[in-house]
C-alpha positions as CSV (number, residue, x, y, z in Angstrom):
1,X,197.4,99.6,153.5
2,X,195.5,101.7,151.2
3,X,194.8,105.5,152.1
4,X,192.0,107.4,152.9
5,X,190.2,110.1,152.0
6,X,187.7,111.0,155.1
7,X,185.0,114.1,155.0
8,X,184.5,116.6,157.8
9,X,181.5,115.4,159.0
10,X,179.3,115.9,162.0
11,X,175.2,116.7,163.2
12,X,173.2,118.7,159.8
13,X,172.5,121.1,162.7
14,X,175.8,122.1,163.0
15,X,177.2,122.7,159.9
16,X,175.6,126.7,160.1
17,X,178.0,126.9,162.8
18,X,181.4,126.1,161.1
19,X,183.7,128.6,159.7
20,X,185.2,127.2,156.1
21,X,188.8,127.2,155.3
22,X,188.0,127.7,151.9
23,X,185.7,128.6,149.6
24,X,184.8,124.5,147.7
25,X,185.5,122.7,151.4
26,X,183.2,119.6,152.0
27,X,181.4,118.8,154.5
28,X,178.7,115.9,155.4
29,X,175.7,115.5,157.5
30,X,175.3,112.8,159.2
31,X,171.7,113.0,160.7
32,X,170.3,114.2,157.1
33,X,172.9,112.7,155.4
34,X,172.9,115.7,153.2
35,X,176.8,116.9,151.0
36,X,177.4,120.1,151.9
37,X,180.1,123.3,150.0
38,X,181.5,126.3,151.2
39,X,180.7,128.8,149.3
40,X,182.6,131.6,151.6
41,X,185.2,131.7,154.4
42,X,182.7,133.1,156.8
43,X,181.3,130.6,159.3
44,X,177.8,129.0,157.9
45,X,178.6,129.6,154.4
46,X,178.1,125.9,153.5
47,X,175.6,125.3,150.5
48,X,173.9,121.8,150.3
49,X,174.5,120.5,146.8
50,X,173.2,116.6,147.3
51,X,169.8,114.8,148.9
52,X,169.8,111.9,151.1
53,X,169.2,108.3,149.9
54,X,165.4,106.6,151.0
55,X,165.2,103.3,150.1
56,X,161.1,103.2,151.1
57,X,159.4,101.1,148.7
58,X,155.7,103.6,149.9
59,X,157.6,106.6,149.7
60,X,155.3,107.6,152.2
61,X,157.2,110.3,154.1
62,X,156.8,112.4,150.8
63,X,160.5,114.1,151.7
64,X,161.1,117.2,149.3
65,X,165.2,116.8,150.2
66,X,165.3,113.1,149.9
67,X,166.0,111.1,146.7
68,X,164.5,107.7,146.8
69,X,166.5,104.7,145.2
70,X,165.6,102.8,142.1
71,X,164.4,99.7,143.7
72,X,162.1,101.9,145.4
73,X,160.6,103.9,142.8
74,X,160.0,100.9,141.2
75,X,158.2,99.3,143.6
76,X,156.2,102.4,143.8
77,X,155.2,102.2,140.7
78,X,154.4,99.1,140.0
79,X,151.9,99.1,143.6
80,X,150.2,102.2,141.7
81,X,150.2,100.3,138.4
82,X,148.5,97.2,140.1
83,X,146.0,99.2,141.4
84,X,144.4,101.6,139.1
85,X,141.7,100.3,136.3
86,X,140.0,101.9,133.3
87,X,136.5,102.7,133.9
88,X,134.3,102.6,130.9
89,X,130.4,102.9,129.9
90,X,128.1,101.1,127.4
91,X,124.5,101.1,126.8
92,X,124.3,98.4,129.4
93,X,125.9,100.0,132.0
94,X,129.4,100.9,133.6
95,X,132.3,98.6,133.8
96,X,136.2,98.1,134.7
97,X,139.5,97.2,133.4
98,X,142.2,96.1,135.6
99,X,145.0,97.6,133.7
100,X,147.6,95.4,135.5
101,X,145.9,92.2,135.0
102,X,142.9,92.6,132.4
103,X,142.3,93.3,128.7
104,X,139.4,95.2,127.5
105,X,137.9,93.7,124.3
106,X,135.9,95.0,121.4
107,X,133.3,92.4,120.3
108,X,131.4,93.1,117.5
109,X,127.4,92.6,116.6
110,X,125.7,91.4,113.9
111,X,126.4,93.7,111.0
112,X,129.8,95.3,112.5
113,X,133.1,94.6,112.0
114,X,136.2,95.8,114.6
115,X,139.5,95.4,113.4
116,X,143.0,97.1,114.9
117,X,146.4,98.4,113.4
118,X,148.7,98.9,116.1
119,X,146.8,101.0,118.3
120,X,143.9,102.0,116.1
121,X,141.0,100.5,116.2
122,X,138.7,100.3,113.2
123,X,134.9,99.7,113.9
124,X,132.8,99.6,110.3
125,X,129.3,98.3,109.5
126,X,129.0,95.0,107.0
127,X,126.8,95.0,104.6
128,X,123.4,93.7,104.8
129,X,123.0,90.5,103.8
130,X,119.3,88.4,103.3
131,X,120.9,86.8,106.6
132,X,123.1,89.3,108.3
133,X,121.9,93.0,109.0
134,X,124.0,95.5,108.2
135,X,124.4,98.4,106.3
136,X,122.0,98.4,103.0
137,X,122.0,100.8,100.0
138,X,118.8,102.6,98.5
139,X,118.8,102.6,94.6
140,X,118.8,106.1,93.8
141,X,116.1,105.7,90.6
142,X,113.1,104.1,93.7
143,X,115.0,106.1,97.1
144,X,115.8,109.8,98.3
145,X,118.5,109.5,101.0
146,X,119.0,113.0,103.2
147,X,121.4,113.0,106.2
148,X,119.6,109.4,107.0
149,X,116.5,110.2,106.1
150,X,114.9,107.6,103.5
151,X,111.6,108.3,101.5
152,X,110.3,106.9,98.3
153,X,110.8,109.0,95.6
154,X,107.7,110.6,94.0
155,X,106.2,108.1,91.4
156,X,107.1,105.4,93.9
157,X,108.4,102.1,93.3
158,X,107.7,101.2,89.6
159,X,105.7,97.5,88.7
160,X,108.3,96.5,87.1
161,X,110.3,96.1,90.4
162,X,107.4,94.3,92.1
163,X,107.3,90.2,92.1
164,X,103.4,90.7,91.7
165,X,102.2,93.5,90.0
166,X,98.8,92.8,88.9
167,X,95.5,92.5,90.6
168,X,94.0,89.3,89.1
169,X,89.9,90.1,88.9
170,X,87.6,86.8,88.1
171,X,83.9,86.1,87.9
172,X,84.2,82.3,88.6
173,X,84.6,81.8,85.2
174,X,87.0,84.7,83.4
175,X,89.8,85.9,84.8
176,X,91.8,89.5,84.1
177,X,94.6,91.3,85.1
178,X,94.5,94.5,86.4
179,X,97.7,96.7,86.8
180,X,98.6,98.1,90.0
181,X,98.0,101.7,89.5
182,X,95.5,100.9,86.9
183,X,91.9,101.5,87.4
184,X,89.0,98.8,88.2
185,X,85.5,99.2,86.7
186,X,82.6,97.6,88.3
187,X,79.9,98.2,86.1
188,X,76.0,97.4,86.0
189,X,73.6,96.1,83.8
190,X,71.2,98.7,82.0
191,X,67.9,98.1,83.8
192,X,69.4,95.3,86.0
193,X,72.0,96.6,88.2
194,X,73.4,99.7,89.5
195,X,76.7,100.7,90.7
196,X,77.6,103.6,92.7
197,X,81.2,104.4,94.3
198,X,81.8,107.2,97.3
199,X,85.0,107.1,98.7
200,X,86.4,103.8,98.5
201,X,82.6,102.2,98.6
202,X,80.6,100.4,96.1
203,X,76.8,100.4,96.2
204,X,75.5,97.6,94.2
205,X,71.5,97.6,94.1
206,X,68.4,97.6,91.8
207,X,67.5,100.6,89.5
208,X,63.9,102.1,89.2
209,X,63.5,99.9,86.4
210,X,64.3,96.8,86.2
211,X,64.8,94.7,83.2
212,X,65.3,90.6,84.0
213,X,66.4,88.6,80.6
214,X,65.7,85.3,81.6
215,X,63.4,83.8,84.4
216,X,62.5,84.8,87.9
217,X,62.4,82.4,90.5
218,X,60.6,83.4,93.6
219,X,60.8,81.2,96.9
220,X,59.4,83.3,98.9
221,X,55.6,82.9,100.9
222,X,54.6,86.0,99.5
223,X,55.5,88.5,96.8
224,X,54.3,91.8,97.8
225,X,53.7,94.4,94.7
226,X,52.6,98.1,94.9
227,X,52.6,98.9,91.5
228,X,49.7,100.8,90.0
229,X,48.8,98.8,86.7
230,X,50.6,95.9,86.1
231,X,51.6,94.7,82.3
232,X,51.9,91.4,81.6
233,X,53.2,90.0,78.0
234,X,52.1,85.9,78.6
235,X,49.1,84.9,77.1
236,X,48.3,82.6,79.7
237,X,48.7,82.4,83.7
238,X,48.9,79.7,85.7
239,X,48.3,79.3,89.2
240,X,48.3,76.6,91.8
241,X,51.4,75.5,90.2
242,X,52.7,73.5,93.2
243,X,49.0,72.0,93.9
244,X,49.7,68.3,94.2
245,X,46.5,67.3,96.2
246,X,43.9,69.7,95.2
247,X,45.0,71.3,99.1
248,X,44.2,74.4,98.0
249,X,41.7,76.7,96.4
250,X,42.5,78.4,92.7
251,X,41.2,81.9,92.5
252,X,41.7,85.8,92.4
253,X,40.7,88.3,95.3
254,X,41.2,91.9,96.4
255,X,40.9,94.2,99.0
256,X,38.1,96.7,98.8
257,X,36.1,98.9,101.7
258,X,32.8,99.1,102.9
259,X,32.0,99.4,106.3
260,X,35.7,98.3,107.4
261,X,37.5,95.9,105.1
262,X,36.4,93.6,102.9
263,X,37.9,90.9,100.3
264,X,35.9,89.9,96.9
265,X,36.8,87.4,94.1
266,X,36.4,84.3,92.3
267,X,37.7,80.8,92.9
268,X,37.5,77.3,92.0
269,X,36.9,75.4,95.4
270,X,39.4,72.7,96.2
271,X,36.6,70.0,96.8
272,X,34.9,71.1,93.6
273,X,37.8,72.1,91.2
274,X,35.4,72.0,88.2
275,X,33.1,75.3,89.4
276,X,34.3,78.9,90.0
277,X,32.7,80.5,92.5
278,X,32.2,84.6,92.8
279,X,32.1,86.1,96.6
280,X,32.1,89.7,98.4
281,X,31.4,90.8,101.6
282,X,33.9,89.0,103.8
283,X,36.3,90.0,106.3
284,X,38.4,87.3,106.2
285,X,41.5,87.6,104.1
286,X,41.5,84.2,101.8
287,X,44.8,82.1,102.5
288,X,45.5,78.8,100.9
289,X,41.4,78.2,100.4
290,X,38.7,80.9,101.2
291,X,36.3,80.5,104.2
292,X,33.1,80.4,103.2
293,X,31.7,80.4,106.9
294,X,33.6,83.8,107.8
295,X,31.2,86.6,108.9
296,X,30.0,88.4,105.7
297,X,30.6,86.0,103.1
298,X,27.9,86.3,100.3
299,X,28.5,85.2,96.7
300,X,28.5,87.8,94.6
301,X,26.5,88.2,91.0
302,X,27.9,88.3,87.4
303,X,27.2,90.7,85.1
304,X,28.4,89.9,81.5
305,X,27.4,90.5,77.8
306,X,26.3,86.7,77.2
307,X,27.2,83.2,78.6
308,X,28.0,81.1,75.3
309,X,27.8,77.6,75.0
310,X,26.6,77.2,78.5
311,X,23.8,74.8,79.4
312,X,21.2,76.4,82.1
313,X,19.3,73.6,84.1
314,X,16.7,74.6,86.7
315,X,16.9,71.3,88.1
316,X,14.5,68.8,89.3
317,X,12.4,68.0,92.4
């Protein structure tokens, strides 16, 4: 039978009470088991030198003279492990990673790229693309880029960089092209049309003389005039032009006063378009044919140097 080697042992309590035999004599407690050494020959001078042994997988009765066993401290561990996550925030809001069970992911956006080496992680901006946005460059020559600021250079973008850079100006018939940044001229015609520009507007209108090349068509019902003397370079005028059905009379009047207003003229009657007839003295402005019933109407008398070739019959009765 093998031999054996057995401690003094007895209550923790007790070992203050027991006189060593010599100084590096062992003792154990049983209660705490705690290893004990004299470190005198006088009675109590026994220095604990070990811990007791917890195998409690909690460690919940947070012992500072206890050591706890591996099994335990792993099982510890792994219950902490299990239960804390990694919070995190995005422009969306807050989230969570389980770190025992979960893996937080970097997903890129359009125009960004994430990439990792190890355990850095690389997030960089692709560059734009006519389908992809992303990170563009200004041409230094059109662009001024400050701390990501951009503004068009002073000159601004030249023509040349443009798909369209002319103004194409037509009158129905002709066409031009007029450079962007060139200037436009609308101009009148000497004594037909002016053209005035203030800020951005043209005035197109009629000058104080007017000068028309061709022929002037009127459609109007009435051409009003308030010229003085009127010139006229034909040497013969025609009126009645649209008369169709001898409808109306063919004549000249014009306004005078004398004892309110009053019209005189001459005119060739419709129902007798081969005599002219002189008037005064009516108030009735003459319209298409002139009333010769209106209050006033008189014919008037004709005072000239000779009547040639005329025949003068009395008449008969």
């Amino acid at each position: 039978m093998a031999n054996k080697i057995i401690i003094k042992r007895g209550a923790d309590a007790n070992v203050s009470s027991l006189t060593p035999a010599s100084i590096g004599e062992p003792v154990w407690g049983t209660s705490d088991n705690k290893f004990y050494v004299a470190s005198g020959t006088s009675a109590g001078n026994f220095e604990w030198v070990g811990a007791s042994i917890l195998d409690q997988d909690t460690l919940s009765s947070d012992s500072a003279t206890s050591l706890a066993t591996q099994q335990s401290i792993k099982a510890y561990v792994d219950a902490q492990v299990t239960a804390q996550d990694l919070d995190f925030s995005t422009d969306t809001g807050t989230g969570a990673v389980d770190l025992d069970s979960q893996t937080l992911a970097f997903t890129s956006g359009e125009g960004v790229n994430i990439t990792h080496s190890s355990q850095a992680v690389t997030i960089a901006g692709e560059l734009a693309t006519a389908s992809n946005a992303g990170v563009a460059f200004f041409p230094t020559t059109d662009f001024a880029v400050t701390s990501g600021s951009v503004a068009i250079k002073a000159g601004g973008v030249t023509n040349t960089q443009l798909a369209n850079s002319t103004v194409t100006v037509s009158d129905s018939s002709n066409t031009s092209p007029v450079a962007l940044g060139g200037t436009l001229t609308i101009q009148g015609t000497s004594n037909e049309v002016t053209v005035a520009e203030d800020a951005g507007t043209f005035t197109v209108g009629l000058p104080d003389d007017v000068t028309i090349g061709g022929d002037l068509t009127v459609n109007g019902t009435m051409t009003t005039a308030n010229a003085q003397q009127v010139e006229l370079g034909d040497v013969n005028i025609m009126m009645a032009k649209d008369n169709s059905a001898n409808s109306v009379d063919i004549g000249l009047f014009g306004k005078y006063v004398s004892s309110g207003t009053k019209y005189k003229g001459m005119f060739s009657d419709q129902d007798n378009s081969d005599v002219w007839t002189f008037f005064k003295g009516t108030g009735t402005e003459p319209a298409n044919t002139v009333n010769t019933g209106a209050s006033g109407y008189v014919l008037a008398g004709i005072s000239c140097a000779s009547v040639d070739n005329a025949t003068l019959d009395g008449g008969t009765f």
